[in-house]
C-alpha positions as CSV (number, residue, x, y, z in Angstrom):
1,X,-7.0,-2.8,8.7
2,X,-4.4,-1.8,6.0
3,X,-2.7,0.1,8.3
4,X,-3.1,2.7,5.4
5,X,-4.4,6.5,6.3
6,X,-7.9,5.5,5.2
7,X,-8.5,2.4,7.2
8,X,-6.4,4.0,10.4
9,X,-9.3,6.8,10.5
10,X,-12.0,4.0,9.9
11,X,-10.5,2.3,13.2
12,X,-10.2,5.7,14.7
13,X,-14.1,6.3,13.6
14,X,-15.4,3.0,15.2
15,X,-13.3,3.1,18.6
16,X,-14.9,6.2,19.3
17,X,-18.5,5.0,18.5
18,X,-18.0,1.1,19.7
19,X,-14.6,0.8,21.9
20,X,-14.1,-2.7,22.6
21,X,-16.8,-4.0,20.5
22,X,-14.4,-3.2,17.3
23,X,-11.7,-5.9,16.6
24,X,-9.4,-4.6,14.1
25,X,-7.9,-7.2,12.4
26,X,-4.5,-6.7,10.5
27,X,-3.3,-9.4,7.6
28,X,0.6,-9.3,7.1
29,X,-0.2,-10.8,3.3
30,X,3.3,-10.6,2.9
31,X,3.3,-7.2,0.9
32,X,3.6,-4.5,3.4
33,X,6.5,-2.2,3.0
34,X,9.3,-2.6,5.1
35,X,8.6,-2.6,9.2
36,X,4.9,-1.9,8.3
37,X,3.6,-4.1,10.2
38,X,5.8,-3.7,13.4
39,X,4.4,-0.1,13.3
40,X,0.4,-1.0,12.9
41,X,0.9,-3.0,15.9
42,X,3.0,-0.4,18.2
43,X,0.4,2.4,16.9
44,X,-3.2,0.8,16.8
45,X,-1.9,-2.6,19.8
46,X,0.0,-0.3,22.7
47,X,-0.7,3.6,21.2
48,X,-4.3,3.3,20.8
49,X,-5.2,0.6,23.3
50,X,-7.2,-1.3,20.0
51,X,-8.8,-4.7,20.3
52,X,-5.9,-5.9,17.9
53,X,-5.5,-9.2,16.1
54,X,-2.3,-9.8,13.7
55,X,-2.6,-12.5,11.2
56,X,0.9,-13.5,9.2
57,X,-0.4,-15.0,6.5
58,X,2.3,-14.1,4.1
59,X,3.1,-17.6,2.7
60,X,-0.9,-18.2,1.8
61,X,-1.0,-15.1,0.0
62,X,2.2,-15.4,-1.8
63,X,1.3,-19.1,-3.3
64,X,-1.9,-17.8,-4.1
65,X,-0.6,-15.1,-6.6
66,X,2.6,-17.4,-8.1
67,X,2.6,-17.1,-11.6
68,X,-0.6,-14.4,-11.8
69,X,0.8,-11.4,-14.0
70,X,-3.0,-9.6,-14.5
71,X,-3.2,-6.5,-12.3
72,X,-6.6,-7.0,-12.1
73,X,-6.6,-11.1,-11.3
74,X,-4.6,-9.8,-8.5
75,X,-6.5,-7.5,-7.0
76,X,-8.9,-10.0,-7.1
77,X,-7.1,-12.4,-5.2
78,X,-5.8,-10.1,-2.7
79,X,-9.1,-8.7,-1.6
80,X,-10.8,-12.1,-2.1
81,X,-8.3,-13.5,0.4
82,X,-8.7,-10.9,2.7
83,X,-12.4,-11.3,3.3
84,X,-11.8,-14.8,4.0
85,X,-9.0,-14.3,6.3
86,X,-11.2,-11.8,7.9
87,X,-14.3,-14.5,7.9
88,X,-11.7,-17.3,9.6
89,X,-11.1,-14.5,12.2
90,X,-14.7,-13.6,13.0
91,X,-15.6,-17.5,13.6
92,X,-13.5,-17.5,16.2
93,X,-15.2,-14.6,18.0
94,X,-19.3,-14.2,18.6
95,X,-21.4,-11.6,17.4
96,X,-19.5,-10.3,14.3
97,X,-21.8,-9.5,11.4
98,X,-20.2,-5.9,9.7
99,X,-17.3,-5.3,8.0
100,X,-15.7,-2.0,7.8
101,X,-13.7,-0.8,5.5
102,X,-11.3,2.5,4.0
103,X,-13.2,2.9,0.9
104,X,-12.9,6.5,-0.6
105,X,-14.7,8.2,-2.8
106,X,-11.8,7.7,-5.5
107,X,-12.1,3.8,-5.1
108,X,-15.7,4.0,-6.1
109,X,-14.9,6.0,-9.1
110,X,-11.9,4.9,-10.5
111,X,-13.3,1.0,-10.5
112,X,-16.4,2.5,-12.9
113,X,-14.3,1.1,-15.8
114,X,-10.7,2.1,-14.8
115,X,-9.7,-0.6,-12.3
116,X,-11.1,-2.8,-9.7
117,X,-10.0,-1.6,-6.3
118,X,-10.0,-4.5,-3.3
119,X,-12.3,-2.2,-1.6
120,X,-14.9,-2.3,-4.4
121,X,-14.1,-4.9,-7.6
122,X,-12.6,-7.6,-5.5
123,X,-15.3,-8.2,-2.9
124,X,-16.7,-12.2,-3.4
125,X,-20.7,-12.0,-4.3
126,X,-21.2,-14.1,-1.1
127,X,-19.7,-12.4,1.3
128,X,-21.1,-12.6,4.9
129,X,-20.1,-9.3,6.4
130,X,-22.9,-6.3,6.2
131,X,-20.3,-3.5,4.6
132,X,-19.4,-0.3,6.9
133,X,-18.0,2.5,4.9
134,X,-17.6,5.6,6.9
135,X,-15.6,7.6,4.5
136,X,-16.6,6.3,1.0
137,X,-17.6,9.8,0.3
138,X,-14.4,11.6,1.0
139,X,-11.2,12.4,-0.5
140,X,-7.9,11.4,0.6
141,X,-7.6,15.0,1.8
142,X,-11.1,15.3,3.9
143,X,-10.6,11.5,5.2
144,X,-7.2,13.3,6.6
145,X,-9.2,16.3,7.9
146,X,-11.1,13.9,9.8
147,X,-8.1,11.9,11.3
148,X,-6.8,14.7,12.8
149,X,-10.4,15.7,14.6
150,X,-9.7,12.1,16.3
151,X,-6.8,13.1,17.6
152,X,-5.0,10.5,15.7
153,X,-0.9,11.5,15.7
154,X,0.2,13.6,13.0
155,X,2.9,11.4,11.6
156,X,-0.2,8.5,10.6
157,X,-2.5,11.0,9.1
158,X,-0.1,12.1,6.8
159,X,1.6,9.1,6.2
160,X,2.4,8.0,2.5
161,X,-1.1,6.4,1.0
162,X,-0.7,2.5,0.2
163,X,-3.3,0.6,-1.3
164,X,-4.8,-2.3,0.4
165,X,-3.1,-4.8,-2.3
166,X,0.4,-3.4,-1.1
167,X,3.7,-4.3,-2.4
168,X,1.4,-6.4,-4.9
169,X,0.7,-3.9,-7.1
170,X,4.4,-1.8,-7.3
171,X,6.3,-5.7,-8.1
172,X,4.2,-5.8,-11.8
173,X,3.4,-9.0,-13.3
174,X,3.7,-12.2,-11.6
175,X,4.9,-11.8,-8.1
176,X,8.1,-13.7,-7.1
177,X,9.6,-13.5,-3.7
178,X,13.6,-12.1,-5.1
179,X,11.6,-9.4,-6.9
180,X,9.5,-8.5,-4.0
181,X,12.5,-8.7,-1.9
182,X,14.5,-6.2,-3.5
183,X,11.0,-4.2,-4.2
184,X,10.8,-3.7,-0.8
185,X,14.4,-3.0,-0.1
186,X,14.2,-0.1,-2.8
187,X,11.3,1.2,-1.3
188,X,12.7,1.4,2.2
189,X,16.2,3.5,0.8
190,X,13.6,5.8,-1.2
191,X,11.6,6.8,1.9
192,X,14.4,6.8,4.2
193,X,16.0,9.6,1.6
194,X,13.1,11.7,1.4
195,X,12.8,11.6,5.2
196,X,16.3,13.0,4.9
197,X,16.2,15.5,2.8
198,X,12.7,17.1,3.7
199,X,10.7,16.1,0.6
200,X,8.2,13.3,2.7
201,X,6.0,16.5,4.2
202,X,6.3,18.0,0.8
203,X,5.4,15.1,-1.5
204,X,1.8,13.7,-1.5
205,X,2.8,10.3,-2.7
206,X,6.4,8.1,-3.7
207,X,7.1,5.0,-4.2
208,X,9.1,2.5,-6.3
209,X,7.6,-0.2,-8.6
210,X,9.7,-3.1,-10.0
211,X,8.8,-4.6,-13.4
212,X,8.9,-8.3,-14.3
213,X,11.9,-7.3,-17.2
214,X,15.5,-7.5,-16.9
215,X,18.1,-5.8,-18.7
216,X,22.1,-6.4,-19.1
217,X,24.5,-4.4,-16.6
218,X,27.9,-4.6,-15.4
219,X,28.6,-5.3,-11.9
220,X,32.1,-6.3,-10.8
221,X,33.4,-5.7,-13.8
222,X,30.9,-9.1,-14.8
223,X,27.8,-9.3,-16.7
224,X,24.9,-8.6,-14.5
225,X,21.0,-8.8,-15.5
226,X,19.0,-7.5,-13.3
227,X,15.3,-5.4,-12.7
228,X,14.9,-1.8,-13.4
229,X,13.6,0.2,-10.3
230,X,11.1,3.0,-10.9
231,X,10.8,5.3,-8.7
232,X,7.2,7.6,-8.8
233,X,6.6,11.1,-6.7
234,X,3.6,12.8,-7.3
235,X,1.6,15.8,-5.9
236,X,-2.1,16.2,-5.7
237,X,-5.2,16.9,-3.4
238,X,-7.7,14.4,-4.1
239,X,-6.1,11.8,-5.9
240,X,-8.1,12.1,-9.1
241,X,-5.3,14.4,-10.8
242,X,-1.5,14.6,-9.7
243,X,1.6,16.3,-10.5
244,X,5.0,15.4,-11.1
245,X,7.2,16.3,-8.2
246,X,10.5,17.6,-9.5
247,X,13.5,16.1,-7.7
248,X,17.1,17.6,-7.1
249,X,19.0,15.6,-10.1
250,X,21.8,15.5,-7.2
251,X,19.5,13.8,-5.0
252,X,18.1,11.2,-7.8
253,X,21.5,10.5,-8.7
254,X,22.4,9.4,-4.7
255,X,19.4,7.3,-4.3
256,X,20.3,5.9,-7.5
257,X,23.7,5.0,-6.1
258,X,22.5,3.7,-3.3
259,X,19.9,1.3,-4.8
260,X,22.2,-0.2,-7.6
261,X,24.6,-0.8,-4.8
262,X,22.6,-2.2,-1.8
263,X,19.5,-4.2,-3.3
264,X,20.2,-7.2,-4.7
265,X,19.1,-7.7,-7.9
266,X,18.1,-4.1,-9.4
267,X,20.7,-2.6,-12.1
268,X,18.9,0.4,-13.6
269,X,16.8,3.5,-12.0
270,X,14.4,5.0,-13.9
271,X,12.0,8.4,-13.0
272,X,8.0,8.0,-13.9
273,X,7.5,11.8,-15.2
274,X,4.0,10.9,-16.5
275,X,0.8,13.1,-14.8
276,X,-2.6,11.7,-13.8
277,X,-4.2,11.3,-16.4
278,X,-3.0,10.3,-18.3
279,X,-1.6,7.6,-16.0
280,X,-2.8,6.5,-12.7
281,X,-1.2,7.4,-9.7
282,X,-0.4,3.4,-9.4
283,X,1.5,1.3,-12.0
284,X,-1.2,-1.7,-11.7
């Protein structure tokens, strides 16, 4: 469990049809946004009442991806990890033979020769797990529909989508821990600002991505090279076509401020204006 909208109502879905016989089982890989994790555990370990088990396993993932720069490698990796951080877990219980999963209908369709998604391309051959996939048919807007017939809270079904590889695919190229660091910082000051300024209910999807490329600033009246943030808000229903959400220049200009000055390490923000298509929602 991501933590994600999809995989919340696939935890929702199964502790209505088998309570306690559902361990939900959530991997910190070390690329959640900032106080993910703290949340999944308040929401789905006290909230909910879940059969919870938290797995750090942030160093093991990190090493596994140093010096990887393919997106697709490291999707691989991620979701390969997963199912065996997942397999560790269910050897140390009895009786565990499915796996389920927030695969939506958008996964299935975009990793027919656009991009493997952890969900569906980056599965290992052997796995051991029989596959559970409630809402593999759905859109993002249908799988929230349902959500809110569980009686999950209002603030997770609507929450910003983040795919199951995380942080791993907004920090392109080869992951390194200063870059995913400041990835992460940026990412918190966006979201904090639109909470602020009323654009989170009204945006389907932001987020910053960090490239592996520096440029040359001036910081302290010094030379100062540093990573360019990008920061991407788009609008859409379904997730197979989005919009570009048009933001106060005022606004962009104060997040900008804010991001040069607090996060060590970026220099530059830039503003992804490209639709879907031609681009994917997602840099990687």
């Amino acid at each position: 469990m991501s933590g994600g909208v999809d995989s919340s109502v696939v935890a929702a879905l199964l502790i209505k049809a088998v309570g306690k016989q559902l361990v939900c089982v959530h991997v910190n890989h070390g690329l959640m946004r900032k106080g993910e994790s703290e949340q999944v555990i308040e929401v789905f370990g006290k909230e909910l009442d879940a059969n919870l088990i938290y797995v750090d396993a942030t160093d093991r993932f990190l090493d596994l991806l140093a010096g990887v720069s393919a997106p697709e490698q490291k999707r691989k990796i991620i979701g390969g990890e997963f199912i065996k951080v997942f397999d560790e877990e269910a050897s140390k219980l009895e009786g565990i033979s499915f796996l389920a999963q927030g695969t939506i209908y958008p996964d299935i369709l975009e990793s027919d020769g656009v991009k493997a998604h952890h969900n569906v391309g980056g599965l290992p051959e052997d796995m051991q797990f029989e596959l559970v996939e409630p809402v593999k048919l759905l859109y993002k807007d249908e799988v929230r529909v349902v959500g809110e017939a569980l009686g999950l809270p209002h603030g997770m079904v609507y929450r910003q989508p983040f795919p199951g590889p995380g942080l791993g695919v907004r920090c392109l190229g080869a992951i390194t821990r200063d870059r995913l660091h400041a990835l992460r910082e940026a990412d918190a000051i966006l979201r904090e600002e639109f909470d602020k300024n009323g654009l989170a209910g009204k945006v389907w999807q932001y987020f910053i991505a960090v490239p592996d490329t520096k440029s040359v600033g001036v910081k302290d009246g010094k030379r100062y090279e540093g990573w360019p943030a990008i920061i991407r808000a788009v609008n859409t229903t379904d997730a197979m076509s989005a919009t570009i959400e048009e933001i106060p220049y005022a606004l962009l200009h104060h997040i900008t401020d804010r991001i040069t000055h607090e996060v060590d390490g970026i220099n530059r923000v830039l503003y992804d204006l490209t639709p879907k298509p031609i681009g994917t929602i997602e840099w990687e």
